[in-house]
N, C-alpha and C positions, 0 to 999 in steps of 0.2 A: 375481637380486639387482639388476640394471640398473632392470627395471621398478619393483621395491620401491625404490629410492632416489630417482627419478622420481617416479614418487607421492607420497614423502613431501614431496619438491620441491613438487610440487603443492599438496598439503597446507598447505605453509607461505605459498606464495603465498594461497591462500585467507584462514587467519586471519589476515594483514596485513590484510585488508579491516577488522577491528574495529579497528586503530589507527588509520586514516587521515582515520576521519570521515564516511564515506561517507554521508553522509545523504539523499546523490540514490536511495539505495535506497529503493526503493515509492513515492519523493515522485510520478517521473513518473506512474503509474497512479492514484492516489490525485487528480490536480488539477482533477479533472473534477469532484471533488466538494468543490475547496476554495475556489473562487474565488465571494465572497458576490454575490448577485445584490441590482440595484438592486430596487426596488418596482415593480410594472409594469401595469397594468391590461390584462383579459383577451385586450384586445387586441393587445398588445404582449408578448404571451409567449415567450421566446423559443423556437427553433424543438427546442432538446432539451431534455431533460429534465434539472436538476441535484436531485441527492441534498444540495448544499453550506448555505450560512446560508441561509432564506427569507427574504423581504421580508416587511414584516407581514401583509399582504394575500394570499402564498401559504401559509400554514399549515392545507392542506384537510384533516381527520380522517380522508381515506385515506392523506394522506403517515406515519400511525402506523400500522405494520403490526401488522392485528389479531391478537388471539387463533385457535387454530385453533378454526373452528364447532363446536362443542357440539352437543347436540342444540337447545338452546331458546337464539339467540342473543343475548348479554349487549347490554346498548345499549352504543353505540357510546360510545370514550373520547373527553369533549369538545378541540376541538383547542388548544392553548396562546393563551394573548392578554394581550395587556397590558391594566390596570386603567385606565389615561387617556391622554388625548390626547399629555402632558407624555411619558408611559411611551414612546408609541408613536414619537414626534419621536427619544426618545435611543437607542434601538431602529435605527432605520434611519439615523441617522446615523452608529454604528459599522457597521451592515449596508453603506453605500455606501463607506466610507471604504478607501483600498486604500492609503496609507502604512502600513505595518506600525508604527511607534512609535505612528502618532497612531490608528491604530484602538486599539492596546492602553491606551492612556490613555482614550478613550472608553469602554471596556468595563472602565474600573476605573472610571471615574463614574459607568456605568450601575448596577454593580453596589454603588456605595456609596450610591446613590438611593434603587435599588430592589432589597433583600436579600431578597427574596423575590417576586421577578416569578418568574412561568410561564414567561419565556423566559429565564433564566439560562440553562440548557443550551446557548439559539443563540449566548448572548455566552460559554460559556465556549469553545465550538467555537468562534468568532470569532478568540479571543486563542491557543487551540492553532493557526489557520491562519498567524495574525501572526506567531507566535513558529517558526513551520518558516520562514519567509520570512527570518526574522534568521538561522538556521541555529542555533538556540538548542535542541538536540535536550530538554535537561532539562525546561527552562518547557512547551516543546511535548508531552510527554508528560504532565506533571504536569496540563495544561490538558484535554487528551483524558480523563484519568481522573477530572477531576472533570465533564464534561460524562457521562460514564457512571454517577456519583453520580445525575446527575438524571434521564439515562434510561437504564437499561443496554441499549437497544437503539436506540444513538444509530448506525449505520452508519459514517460517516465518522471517530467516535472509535475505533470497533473496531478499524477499518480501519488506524485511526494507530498504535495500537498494537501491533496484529500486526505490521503492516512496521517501527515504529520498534524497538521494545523489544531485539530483538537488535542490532543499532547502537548498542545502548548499553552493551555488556557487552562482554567481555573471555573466553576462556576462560579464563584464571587467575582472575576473581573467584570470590570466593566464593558470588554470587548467580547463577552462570551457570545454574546450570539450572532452580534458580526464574524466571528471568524467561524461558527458553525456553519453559520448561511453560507458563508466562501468555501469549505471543505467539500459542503454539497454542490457547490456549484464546479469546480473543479474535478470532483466524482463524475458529474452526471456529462460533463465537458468529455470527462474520457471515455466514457462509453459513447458518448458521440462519434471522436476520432474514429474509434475500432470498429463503427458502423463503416464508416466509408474507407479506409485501410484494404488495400487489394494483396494478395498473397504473390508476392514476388517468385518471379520465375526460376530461381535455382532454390526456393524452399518446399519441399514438400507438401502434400493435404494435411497427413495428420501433423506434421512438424508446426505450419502456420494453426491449426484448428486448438490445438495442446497451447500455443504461444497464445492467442487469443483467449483462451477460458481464461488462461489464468492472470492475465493485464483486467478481464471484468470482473473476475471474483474478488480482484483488488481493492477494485474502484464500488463495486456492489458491497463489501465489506466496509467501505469509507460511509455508504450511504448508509446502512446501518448503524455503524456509531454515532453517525449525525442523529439519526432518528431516537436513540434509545438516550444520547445528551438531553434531546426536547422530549422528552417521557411520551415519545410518538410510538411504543411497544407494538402495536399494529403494524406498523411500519417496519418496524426493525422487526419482526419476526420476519417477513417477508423479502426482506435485501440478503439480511443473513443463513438462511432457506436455499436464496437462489444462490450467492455465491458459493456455501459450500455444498452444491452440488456440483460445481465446475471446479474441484479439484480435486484429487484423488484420496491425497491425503492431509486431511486442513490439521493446522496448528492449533497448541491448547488455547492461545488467546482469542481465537475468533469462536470457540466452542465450547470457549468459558463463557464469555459474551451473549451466548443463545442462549445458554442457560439460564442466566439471569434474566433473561428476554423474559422466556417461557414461565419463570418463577413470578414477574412482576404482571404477567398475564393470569395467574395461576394453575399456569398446566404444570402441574408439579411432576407430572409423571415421566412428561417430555423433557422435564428441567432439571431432572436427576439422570437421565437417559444423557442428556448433552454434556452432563461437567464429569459424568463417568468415560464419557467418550474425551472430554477433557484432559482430565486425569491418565489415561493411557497415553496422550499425546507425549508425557511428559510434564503437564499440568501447568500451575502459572505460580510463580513463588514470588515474595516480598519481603519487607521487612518495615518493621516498627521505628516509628521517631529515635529508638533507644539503639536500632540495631538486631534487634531479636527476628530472629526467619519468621515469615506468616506464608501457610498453602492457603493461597486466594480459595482454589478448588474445592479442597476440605471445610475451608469453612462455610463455603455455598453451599455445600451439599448438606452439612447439619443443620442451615437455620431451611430450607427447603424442604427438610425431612421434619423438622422440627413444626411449619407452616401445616405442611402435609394433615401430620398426624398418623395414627397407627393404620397399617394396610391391613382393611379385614380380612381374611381369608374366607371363600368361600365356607359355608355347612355342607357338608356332605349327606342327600336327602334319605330322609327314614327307612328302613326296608321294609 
């Protein structure tokens, strides 16, 4: 009865995370592919590779992952461009621009310009980047799904969506499992792309191989949360497992999250192990209806320790 009271303890700690706003969830993993890069000539590339907004000038037609080969293969999809000089100016001046109000006003000019440029997708991925930065989670999703209107095999909007969509729900709504089922499926969408995603020729092995872990540990982190939302713990031990083995150094939120995986499975051993490894990340902090600080960490780890029970120490045998 002790344990089952604990866990449900646990449990309620968990869905307080959908009240509080957590938006910093998946944003850290996600920003490697949101920060727009300026226009840069070949010389001036820089040294990794970003998945985020292209400059006009990097939009190479292997940055669109192709079709899987065929027997006889299709030509190649031409790669997106602006129609004039005038197009390409308002283009990269939301592209450099890094106030979030004044990029999103540029990308409503651009887009009342030019209602049908090729590159709407990258401005409308622009204004979903802008609007995570205001911590605006609505506009910010709404912006990611209409950059999937244009290409549904935009990565960084998948991306957004897998990690955002459950932060935006509630288990009481009535939409809760409709939008679980779409987080998963937008997850499982982007480990698809990354299947067929060819490493372009001015990026290096390890440069493309480092870019890749860390777009599926994203998207394997999404599917996890879906899983541990439907009390699928089997599951989500297993998504949260493989993502953070593909990256070097994970964040407290995703290794908070295992912990309580592991605690709701009862590997208490494993689930003191993950929120300690938590807790060194920098740990995962909150706050009370009232305002008062609450360590999400701390507290898992006392009602997990608390679950546990006292660790016996071995006897040491007779002489």
């Amino acid at each position: 009865m002790r344990a089952a009271r604990v866990a449900a303890d646990i449990m309620n700690t968990f869905r307080s995370l959908y009240s509080v706003g957590l938006i910093v969830a998946g944003i850290a993993t996600l920003s490697m592919f949101a920060s727009a890069q300026a226009p840069q000539t070949p010389s001036q590339q820089a040294p990794r590779y970003s998945l985020g907004i292209p400059s006009i000038d990097e939009i190479p037609p292997e940055a669109i992952p192709p079709a899987p080969a065929p027997v006889r293969r299709a030509p190649p999809v031409p790669a997106p461009q602006a129609k004039s000089p005038e197009e390409t100016a308002a283009y990269e001046k939301f592209v450099k621009e890094q106030r979030a109000d004044e990029r999103i006003r540029l990308v409503e000019d651009f887009l009342l310009q030019y209602p049908d440029s090729e590159l709407k997708q990258f401005a409308y991925q622009a204004a979903s980047e802008a609007y995570r930065r205001k911590n605006d989670l609505g506009r910010m999703l709404t912006y990611a799904e209409l950059t999937l209107a244009e290409n549904p095999e935009n990565l960084q909007a998948l991306l957004t969506l897998a990690k955002s969509l459950p932060e935006s729900v509630s288990r009481d709504d009535p939409d809760f499992h409709d939008r679980v089922e779409e987080a998963e499926q937008h997850a499982r969408k982007g480990i698809e792309v990354l299947t067929k995603a060819v490493r372009p020729a001015r990026v290096t092995a390890p440069q493309w191989q480092q870019t890749r872990n860390e777009a599926e540990s994203s998207a394997r982190l999404a599917l996890g949360l879906t899983a541990m939302m439907r009390e699928d713990y089997a599951a989500a031990e297993t998504e949260y497992a493989a993502a953070l083995k593909l990256i070097e150094k994970p964040d407290a939120l995703p290794l908070y999250r295992l912990g309580l995986t592991y605690s709701f499975l009862k590997k208490y051993d494993e689930s003191i192990d993950a929120l300690q490894r938590a807790a060194a990340a920098g740990g995962v902090k909150s706050r009370t209806a009232g305002g008062a600080p609450r360590d999400l960490v701390a507290e898992a780890v006392a009602m997990v320790e608390k679950a546990r029970g006292p660790v016996s120490t071995p006897t040491a045998p007779a002489p």
